[in-house]
Each structure stands twice: as C-alpha cells, then as structure tokens.
C-alpha positions in Angstrom: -16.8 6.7 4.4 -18.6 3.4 4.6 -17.8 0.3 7.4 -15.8 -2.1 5.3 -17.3 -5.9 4.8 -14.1 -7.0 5.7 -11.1 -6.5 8.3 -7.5 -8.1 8.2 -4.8 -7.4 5.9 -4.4 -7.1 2.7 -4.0 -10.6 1.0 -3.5 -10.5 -2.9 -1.9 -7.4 -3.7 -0.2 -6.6 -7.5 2.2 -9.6 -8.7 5.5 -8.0 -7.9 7.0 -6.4 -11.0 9.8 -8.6 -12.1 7.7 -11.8 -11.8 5.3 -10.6 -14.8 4.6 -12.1 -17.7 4.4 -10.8 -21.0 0.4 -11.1 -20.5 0.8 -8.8 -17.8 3.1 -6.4 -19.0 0.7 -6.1 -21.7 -2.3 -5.4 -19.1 -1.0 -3.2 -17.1 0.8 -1.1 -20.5 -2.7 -1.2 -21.6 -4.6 0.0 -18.3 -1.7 3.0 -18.2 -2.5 4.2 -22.1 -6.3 4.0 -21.1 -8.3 6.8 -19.6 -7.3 5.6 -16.5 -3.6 6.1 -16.4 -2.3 3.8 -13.3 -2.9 0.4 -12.0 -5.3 1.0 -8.9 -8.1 -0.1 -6.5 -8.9 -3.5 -8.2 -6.5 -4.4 -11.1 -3.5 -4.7 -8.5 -5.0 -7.9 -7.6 -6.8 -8.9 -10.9 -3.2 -8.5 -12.9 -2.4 -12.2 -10.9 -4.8 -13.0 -14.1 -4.0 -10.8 -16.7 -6.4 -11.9 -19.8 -9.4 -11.2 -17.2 -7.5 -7.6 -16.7 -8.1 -6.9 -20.0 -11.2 -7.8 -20.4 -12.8 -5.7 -17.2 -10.7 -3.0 -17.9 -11.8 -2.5 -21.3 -15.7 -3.4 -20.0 -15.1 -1.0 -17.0 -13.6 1.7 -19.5 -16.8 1.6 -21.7 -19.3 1.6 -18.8 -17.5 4.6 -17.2 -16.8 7.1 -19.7 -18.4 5.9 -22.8 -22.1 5.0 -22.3 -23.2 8.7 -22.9 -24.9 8.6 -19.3 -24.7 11.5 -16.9 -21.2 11.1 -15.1 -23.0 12.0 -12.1 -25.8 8.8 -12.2 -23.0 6.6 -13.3 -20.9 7.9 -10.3 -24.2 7.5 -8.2 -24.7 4.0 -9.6 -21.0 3.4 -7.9 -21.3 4.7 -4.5 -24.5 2.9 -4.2 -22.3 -0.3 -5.3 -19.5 0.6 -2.6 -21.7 1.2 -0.1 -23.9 -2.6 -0.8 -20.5 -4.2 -0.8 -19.1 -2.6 1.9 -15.9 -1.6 -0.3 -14.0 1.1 0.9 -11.6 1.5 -2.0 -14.7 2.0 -4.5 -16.0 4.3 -2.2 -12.6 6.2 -1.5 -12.1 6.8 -5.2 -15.2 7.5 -6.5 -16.6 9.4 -3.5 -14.7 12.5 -4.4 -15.3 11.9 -8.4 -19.3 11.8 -7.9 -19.0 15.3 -5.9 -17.4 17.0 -8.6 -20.2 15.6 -11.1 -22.8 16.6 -8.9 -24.1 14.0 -6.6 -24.8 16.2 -3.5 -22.8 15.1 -0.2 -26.0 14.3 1.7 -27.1 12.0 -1.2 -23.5 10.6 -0.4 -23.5 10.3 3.2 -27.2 8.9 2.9 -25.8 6.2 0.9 -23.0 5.7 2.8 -25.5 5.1 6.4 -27.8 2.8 4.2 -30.7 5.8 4.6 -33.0 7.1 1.4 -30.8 9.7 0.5 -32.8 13.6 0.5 -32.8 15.8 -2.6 -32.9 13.7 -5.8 -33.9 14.7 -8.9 -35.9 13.0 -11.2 -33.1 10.5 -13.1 -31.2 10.1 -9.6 -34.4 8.7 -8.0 -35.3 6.3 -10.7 -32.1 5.3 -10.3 -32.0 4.8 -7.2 -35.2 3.0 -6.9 -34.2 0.6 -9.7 -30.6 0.0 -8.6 -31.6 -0.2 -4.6 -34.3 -3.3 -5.7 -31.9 -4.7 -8.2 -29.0 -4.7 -5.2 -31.7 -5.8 -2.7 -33.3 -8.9 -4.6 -31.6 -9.3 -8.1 -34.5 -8.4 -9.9 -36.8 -5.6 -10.7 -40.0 -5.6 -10.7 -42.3 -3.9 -13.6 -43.1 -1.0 -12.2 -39.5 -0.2 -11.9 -38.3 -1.5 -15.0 -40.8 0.8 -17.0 -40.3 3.3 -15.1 -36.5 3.7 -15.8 -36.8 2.4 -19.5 -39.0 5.5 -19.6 -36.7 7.7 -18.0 -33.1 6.3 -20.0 -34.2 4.0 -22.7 -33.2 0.8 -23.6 -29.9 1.0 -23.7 -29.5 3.9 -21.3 -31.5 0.8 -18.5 -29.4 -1.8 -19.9 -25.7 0.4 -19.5 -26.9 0.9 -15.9 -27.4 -2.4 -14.9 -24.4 -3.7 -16.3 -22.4 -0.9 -14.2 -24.3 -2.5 -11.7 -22.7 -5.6 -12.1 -19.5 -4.6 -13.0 -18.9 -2.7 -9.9 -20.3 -5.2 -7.6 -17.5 -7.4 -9.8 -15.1 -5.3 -8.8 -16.3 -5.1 -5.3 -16.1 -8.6 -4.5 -12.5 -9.0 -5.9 -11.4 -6.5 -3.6 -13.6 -7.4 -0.9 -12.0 -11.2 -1.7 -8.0 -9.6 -2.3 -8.9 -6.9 1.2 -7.3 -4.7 -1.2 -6.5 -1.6 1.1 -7.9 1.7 0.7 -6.3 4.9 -0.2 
C-alpha cells in the first residue's frame, strides 16, 4: 500500500440517490452497463457533475480495455500513477488487477516505496523510464520519446501517455473528494 497524499475524512462522496438528476441517473445507468459494472473509486464524487462522468468514463473505458496494450503495462502505467499521487483507492483497486496480469509484486512494492523496481522486461522498463520522467518533469526528453515510440509505436506512446493523464485525472479528484479507500 502506498502513504496517502492526504488525511481527514472523506469530503465529497456520491450525491445521495434520491437527489439525482436525470443527467445522473443517466451516468451512473451508463457506468453500470459499461465494463465496469458499479459506481466506484472516483465517479462517486465526479457524478456531483454528471456530463464530466460521462465523458471520463467513456475516456477511462477506452484507455483501459480498448487500446490493444498489454493489460499488464496499462496496469503498470496505474500503479505508477497511484503511487505519484499518493492515491490509495487507485492503488487499492488496481493493485490486485496488475498482479493477476503479471506485474510482479516486487515491481509493485518498488513502486509503491518510490525505488527502481527489480525485474522488468524490456516494454515494462521503457515504460517505466518514459512514464517516471513524464511524472517527474512533464516532459520527455528525446531519448525517451524514441525509445518508447520504438518500442509501442505511435499510437501505442500516445495511448500511454494519455492513461497517464487520465489517471493522474482521476487521482487528483479523489485526492481533492479524500474519497476513502476500500
């Protein structure tokens, strides 16, 4: 588990039920028929705006099970997210998710303590050189940028940075909402 970037309670949870809206009846029926099936971790506090619900969730759909990546370097793109943000609900559902697609749980723990994790492969460490400098500065520099363009093409780089951002998107809303963890 990583050290949360924030203590207190829990400040914007999910709009209680009978207060919604038709716009947010209409996210959350949306978020349920998805391939997520439940409201959770961020879109309790993002259904207070459901249009922006819609939107992420259908992003966040697309740039976790659609983008034809390895389910095991997107998950590794998210725990290195979590741990940046200090989000412990990212981390506390996606930790167990990026075991079972093969992120190994040193690489997690390593992550999790801010150390070089041991035992990548080739993609993982591309990865985790280009998303580490990305988090790090907000830029990459050439060397990295070809080197993962070599290593997942054009749209392969671009998928991964824009997980990148979505999760840190995600991470700040909860970090913002101290939406509690699991």
């Amino acid at each position: 588990m990583i050290r949360p970037a924030f203590e207190g309670d829990e400040r914007l949870g999910m709009p209680p039920r009978e207060t919604w809206d038709a716009a947010q009846h209409a996210a959350a029926a949306a978020m349920l028929a998805g391939p997520r099936k439940a409201i959770v971790g961020p879109f309790k506090p993002l259904l207070h705006s459901p249009e922006l619900t819609q939107c992420l969730q259908q992003t966040g759909a697309y740039l976790r099970f659609n983008t034809g990546l390895d389910p095991r370097l997107t998950e590794l793109v998210i725990l290195m997210v979590a741990a940046h943000w200090g989000q412990p609900v990212e981390w506390a559902i996606h930790h167990p998710i990026a075991l079972a697609a093969g992120v190994r749980e040193d690489t997690a723990a390593a992550i999790a303590r801010g150390a070089d994790p041991p035992g990548l492969d080739r993609e993982q460490r591309v990865l985790y050189r280009l998303v580490s400098q990305l988090l790090a500065t907000h830029a990459v520099d050439d060397a990295h940028y070809a080197e993962a363009l070599t290593c997942f093409g054009e749209k392969g780089l671009m998928d991964l940075v824009a997980q990148c951002g979505y999760y840190s998107q995600l991470a700040m809303v909860m970090n913002v909402a101290r939406t509690a963890a699991p």
